[in-house]
N, C-alpha and C positions, 0 to 999 in steps of 0.2 A: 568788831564788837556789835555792831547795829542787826546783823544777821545771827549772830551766834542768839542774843536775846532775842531776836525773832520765830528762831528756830524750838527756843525752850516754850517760846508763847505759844507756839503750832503743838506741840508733842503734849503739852498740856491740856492741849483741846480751847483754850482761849482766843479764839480766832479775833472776837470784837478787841481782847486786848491788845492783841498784836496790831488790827487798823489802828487803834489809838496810839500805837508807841512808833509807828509809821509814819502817821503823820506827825506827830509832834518831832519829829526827826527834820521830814521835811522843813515844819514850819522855826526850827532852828539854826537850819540851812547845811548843807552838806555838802562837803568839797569836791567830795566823787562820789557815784555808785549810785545815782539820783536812778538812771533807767533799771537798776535793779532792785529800788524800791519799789520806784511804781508800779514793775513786774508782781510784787510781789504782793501790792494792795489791791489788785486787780485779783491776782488771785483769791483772795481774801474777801473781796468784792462777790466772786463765784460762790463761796464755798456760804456764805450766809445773804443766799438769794438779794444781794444788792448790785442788780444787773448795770445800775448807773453808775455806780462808783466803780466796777468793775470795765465796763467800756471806758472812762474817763483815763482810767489810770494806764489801761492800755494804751489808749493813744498816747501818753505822757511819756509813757517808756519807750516809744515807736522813736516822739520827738526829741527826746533826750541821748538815745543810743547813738554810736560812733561806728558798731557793728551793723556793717549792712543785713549781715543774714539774720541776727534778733533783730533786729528793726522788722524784718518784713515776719517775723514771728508776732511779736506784740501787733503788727497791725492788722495781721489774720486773728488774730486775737480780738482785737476791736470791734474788728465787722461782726466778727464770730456774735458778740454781746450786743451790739446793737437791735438785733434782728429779734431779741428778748423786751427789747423798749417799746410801749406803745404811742403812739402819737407822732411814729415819724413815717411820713410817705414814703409810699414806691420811690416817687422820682429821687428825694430825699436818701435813700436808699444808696439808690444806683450812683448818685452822685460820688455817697463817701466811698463805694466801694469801685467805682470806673476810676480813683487815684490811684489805686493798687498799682495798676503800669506805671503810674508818674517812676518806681520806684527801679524801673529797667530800660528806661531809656539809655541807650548805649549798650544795652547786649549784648552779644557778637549769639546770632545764631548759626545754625548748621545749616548749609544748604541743601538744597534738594531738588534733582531734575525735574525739568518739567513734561519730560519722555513719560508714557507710560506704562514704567516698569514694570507695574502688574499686573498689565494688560493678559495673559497669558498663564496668570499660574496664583495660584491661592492667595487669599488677601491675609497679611498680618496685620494683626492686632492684636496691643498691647493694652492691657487695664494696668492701672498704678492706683495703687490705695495704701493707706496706714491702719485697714480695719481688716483686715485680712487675720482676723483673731477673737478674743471676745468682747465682743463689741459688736451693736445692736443692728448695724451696719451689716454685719457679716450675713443674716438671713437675706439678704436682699442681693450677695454678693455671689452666691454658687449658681445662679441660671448662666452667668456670664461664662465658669471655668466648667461647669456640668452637661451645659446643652446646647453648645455651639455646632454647628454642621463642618463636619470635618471634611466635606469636601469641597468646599468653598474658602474656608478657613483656617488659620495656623493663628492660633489664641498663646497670650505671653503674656503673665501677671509678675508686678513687680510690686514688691513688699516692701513699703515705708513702717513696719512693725517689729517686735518682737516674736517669738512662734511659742505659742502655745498650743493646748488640745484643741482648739476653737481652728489655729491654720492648719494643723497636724487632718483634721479633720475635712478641713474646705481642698488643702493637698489631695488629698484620698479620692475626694470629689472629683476633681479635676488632674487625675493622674497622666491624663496626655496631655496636659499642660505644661509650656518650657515654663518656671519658676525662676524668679531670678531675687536676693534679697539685697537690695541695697538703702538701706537705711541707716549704715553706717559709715557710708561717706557722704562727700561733698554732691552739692545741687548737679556741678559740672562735672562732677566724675558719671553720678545715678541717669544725667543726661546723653554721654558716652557710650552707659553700657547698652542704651535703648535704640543709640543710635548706629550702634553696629551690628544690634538686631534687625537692622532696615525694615522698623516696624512701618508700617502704611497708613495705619488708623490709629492715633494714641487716646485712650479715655480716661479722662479723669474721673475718681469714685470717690473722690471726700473734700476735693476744694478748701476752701477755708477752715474746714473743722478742724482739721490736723494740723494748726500752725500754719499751714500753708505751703507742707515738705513738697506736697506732688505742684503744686503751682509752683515752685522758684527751679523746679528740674525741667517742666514744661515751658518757660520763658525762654530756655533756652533753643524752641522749638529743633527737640530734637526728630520729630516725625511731621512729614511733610501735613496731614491732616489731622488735626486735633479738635477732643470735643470733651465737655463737661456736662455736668445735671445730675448726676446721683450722687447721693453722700455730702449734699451741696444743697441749699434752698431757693441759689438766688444768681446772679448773673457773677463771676467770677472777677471779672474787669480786668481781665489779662490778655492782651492785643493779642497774643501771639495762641489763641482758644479759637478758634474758626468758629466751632457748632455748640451747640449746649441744648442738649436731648431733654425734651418736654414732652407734653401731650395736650391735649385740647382743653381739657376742666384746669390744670395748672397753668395754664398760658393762653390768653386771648388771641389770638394774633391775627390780622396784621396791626392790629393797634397798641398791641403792646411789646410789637417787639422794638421799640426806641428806649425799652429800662433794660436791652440787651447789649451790651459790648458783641458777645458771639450773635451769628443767625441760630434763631430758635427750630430746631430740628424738633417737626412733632410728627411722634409715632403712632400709627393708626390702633393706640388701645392705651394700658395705662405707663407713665412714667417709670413705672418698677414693679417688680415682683415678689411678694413672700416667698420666701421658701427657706424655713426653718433646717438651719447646720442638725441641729439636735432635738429630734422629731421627741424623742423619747424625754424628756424636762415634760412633757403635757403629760405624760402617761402616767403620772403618779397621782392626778390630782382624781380626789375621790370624790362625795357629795359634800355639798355646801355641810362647814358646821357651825353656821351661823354665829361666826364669831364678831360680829357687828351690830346683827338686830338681836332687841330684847324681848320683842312682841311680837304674834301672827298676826302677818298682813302690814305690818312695816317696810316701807323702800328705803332701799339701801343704793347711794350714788355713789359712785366710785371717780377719783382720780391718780392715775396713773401714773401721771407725768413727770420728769424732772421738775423739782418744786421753782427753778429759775424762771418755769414757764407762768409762772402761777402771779397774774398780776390785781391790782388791788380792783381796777373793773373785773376780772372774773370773780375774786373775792363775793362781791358787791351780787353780779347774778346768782352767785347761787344759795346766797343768804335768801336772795327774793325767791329761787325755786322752795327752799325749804319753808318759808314763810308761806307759801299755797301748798305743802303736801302736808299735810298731817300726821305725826310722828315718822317724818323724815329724816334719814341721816345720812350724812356723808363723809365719807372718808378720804383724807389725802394719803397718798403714798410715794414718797418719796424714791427716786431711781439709784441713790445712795445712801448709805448709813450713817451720813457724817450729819453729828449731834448738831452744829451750830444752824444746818440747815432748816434742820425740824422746830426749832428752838423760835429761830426769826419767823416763818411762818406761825407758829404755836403765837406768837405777841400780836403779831398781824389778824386773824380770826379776832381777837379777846374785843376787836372794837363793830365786828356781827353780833346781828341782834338772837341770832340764831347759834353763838359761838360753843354753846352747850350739846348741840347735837352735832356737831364738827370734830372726827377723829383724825390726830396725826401720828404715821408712823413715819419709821425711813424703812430702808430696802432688807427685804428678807430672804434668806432663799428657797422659802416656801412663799414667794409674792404671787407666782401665778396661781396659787391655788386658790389665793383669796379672791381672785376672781368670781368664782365661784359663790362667794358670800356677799357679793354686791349683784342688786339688778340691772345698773341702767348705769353707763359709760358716760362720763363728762368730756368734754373735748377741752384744750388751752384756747386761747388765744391772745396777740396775735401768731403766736409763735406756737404753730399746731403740733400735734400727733403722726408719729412715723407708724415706728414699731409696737408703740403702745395700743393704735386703731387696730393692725391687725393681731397681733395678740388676744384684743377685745373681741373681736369676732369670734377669729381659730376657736374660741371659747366659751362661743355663745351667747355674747352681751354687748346690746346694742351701744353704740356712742353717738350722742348729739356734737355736732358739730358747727363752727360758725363759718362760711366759705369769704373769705378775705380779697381782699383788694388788690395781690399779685402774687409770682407763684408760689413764693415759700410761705403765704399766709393761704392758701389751696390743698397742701397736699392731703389732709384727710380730708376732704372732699372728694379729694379725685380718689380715693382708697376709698371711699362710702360709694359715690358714683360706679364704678367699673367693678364695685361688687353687688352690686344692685340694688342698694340701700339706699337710694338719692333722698327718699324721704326723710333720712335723721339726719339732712343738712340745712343751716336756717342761713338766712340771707344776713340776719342781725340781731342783736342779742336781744332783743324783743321776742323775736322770733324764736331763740333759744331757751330762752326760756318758758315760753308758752310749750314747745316741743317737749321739753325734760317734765312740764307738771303732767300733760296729757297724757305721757308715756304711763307716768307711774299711777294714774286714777285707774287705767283700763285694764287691772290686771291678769283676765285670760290672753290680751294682746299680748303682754308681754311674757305669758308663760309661754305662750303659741312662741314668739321670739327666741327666745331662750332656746327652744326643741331646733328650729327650724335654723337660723342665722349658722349655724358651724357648714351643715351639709354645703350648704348657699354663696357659703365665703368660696372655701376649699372646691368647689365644681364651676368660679369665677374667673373670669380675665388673670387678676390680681394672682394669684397660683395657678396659674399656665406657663408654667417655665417653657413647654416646646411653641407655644403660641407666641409667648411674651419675646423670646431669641428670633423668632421667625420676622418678626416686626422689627427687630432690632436692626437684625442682618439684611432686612430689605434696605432702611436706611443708607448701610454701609454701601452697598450697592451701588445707592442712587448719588451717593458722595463719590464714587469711584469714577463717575461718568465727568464728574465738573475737572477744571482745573488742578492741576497740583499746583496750592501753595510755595509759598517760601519764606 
């Protein structure tokens, strides 16, 4: 009964009803099904940007559940939402997410000689991912299956997804790639089939984002040498993860590799690559039709972001950037269409002094055109810009950025950095803010900008798929010469 009414409150579009008929459930007390509420208020947590009540609920469901494989769902879950909260440390960080093992102690892994066997003959390596489709992940995901050197290497992608045009497409890409799809079994079955591929190098590409499918198949180390960092912002806290692939602007080291479970593997350039599945989604966008500003000579700021990123200190800056540009205005845009989201933000604004020149939309699928109709790119923080920094670019529109305190509060920095934009990065939101007003007084700079930043990106580190592989595969390399695990 509890679910079925919950189910009418979701279809409805009443998401705030449904937290409220959730928890008065709870607070009535419930004889069973407790971690499938809290599952479901977390979600509900997500969907109208309330990241706290969304992490909270998660962990409830983690502690509440009997099932060990939702348990370790809800608590990828968790981390997943924390990482949206401001005010918690790195080490704070690493702490909640180095319990992640607490939760396989006792694993029985696969073994693996310590001979080595591929001393002699092409190194395998396998990627496992759940974004192998559409999902924003996937432009970052074809240098891996497109530009590997084939004569060093035998590449093997393993699908924690469904197949759409988005894998149909990254497939095509990666046509001499073995494919193997298992996201419709068990941890230890998806673990089995990787391990009778006697993969050598296993990489993970989405960590905690996905529930956590490729970390509970990797626990059970099925490849003697394993490693993480993309698709992922932050140290995985999975014993049985040896490396986790960074780069120098997202990772301090050697003093910060103690917020690492894995050894930080940094690559001599950036952590990852654009490279856009569907070159042609750009190709349509025509000239701005200024469907934001009213006036000539008005700046128009743009944000991109999933509005979960969007916390009440950024609020706050960029009330004060519009407060020094004169007839400034900014737009948020949402990365989905779901009403409730736009709705809690849309209440959130009303208490800016500036909340009048503040537009909210959700996600269109003419969103990248409106690029086009904004000058000057906002960054999140703490919880920055992936896909949205370079899309910003690809497009000609610069982003202020704030470079954060460890790696997943970095990575548009190191995407600004390694495209040669280190200038629209601020140390702090002081600094951000002074950056976002100056930008918009000096307006042939930023027409100069606009012309210049696409060339600039695109002839960058950051789209060097054969640069970005070559760096990759030195690694493996240099992994190849250490120990085999076990």
């Amino acid at each position: 009964m509890i679910f079925t009414t919950y189910d009418e409150f979701i279809r409805n579009g009443n998401i705030n009803g449904a937290i409220e008929y959730l928890q008065h459930a709870l607070k009535n007390g419930v004889p069973t099904g407790k971690a499938e509420i809290y599952e479901r208020l977390g979600y509900c947590g997500y969907l109208t940007c309330n990241m706290g009540l969304a992490a909270d609920s998660y962990l409830k469901a983690a502690q509440n559940d009997t099932n060990l494989r939702r348990q370790l769902g809800h608590f990828s879950n968790f981390l997943f939402c924390i990482h949206y909260l401001p005010g918690i440390s790195p080490t704070d960080l690493r702490d909640n997410i180095k319990y992640y093992n607490v939760f396989f102690q006792g694993t029985e892994n696969y073994s693996h000689s310590n001979e080595k066997a591929w001393k002699n003959r092409k190194l395998r390596i396998g990627y496992i991912s759940g974004d192998w489709c559409n999902h924003a992940m996937a432009d970052f995901l074809s240098p891996f299956i497109g530009t590997c050197n084939e004569d060093c290497f035998q590449v093997f992608a393993y699908m924690l997804n469904d197949k759409d045009k988005t894998t149909e497409a990254l497939m095509e890409i990666g046509n001499r790639v073995a494919w193997r799809d298992i996201h419709n079994i068990s941890p230890l079955e998806g673990a089995d089939v990787i391990y009778q591929d006697k993969i050598d190098i296993l990489v993970d590409l989405c960590g905690h984002s996905n529930g956590g499918e490729s970390l509970m198949i990797m626990a059970h180390k099925p490849a003697p040498v394993q490693a993480s960092g993309l698709g992922w912002i932050n140290t995985t806290g999975l014993g049985a993860i040896d490396y986790f692939i960074t780069d120098r602007v997202c990772c301090e080291v050697p003093k910060e590799a103690a917020l690492f479970s894995e050894v930080p593997l940094v690559i001599d350039g950036p952590q990852l690559c654009y490279a856009p599945v569907n070159k042609a989604r750009f190709d349509f966008i025509a000239a701005p039709k200024r469907r934001y500003s009213k006036r000539d000579g008005e700046i128009v700021y743009g944000v991109f972001s999933n509005f979960n990123k969007i916390t009440d200190e950024m609020l706050r800056a960029w009330d004060e950037i519009l407060s020094n540009v004169p007839h400034g205005r900014l737009v948020l845009k949402d990365t989905t269409a779901e009403a409730a989201r736009q709705e809690a933000i849309a209440n959130r604004i009303k208490k800016l002094s500036n909340w009048h020149h503040i537009i909210v939309e959700g996600a269109s699928k003419d969103y990248l055109a409106c690029y086009g109709d904004v000058d000057i790119v906002l960054d999140t923080y703490p919880y920055t810009g992936g896909a949205t920094v370079c899309e910003a670019l690809y497009l000609g529109r610069p982003v202020i950025a704030i470079k954060g305190d460890n790696h997943g509060r970095r990575l548009s920095s190191s995407i600004l950095e390694y495209s040669g934009f280190a200038d629209f990065i601020a140390v702090d939101k002081a600094e951000y803010i002074k950056k976002a007003v100056a930008m918009a007084t000096d307006k042939e700079y930023l027409k100069q900008l606009h012309q210049e930043i696409p060339n600039k990106f695109m002839q960058s580190p950051i789209m060097d798929q054969q640069g970005y592989m070559r760096k990759i595969e030195q690694k493996y390399q240099e992994i190849k010469k250490l120990p085999v695990g076990n």
